[in-house]
N, C-alpha and C positions, 0 to 999 in steps of 0.2 A: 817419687822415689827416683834417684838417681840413676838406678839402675836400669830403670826402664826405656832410657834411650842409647839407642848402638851405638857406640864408640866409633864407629867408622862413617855412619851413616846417619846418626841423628832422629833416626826413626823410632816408633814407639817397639817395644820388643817385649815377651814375656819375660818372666821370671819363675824359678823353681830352687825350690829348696830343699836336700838330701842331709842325713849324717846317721853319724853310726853310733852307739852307746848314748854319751851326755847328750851328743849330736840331733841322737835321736829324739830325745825329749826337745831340743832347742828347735828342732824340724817341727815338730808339734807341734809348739806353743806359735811357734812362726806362723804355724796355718789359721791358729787362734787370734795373732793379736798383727801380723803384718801383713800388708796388701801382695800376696805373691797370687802367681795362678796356679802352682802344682806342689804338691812336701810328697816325699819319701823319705821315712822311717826305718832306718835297720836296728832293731833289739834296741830299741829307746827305756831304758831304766825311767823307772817313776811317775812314766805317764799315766798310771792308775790315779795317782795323784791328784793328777789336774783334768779327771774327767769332767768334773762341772763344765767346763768351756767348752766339752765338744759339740751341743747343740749349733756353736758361733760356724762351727768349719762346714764355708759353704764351696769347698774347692773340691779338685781332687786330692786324695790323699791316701796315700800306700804304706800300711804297717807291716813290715815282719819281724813275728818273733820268732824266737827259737823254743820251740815243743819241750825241749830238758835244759832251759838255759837257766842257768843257777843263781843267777843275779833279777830276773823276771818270775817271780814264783809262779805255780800254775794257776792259784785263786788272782793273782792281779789280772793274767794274762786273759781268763775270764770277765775278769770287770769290764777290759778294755773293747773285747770283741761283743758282749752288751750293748757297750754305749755306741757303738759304732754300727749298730744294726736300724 
């Protein structure tokens, strides 16, 4: 991955992946399906979705949702903290 070497320096360097809404789903699936070493998730829509894949995420990885957030219903928001356990 490209990304993995420093621009200034040519060295090996991490990688981490953040977003927020779509973001946040794209954060997810990234910790499922790309070589990164850390994803943070803000209020990621539709991750309920693509729980099947969570067994793959062998990284770190930080979800938050919002407790009354209108577009994350309360039973997804449960599925998600399920799979994650």
């Amino acid at each position: 991955m490209w990304l993995r070497r420093g621009r200034s320096t040519n060295l090996p360097c991490k990688v981490g992946v953040m977003g927020f809404c779509l973001g946040g789903l794209l954060t997810f699936l990234s910790a499922v399906r790309v070589p990164v070493d850390a994803a943070v998730a803000y209020y990621g829509g539709c991750i309920d979705q693509h729980l099947i894949e969570a067994p793959k995420i062998s990284l770190p990885l930080m979800l938050h949702l919002g407790e009354d957030d209108e577009y994350i219903p309360h039973a997804a928001q449960q599925k998600i903290e399920k799979a994650r356990r």
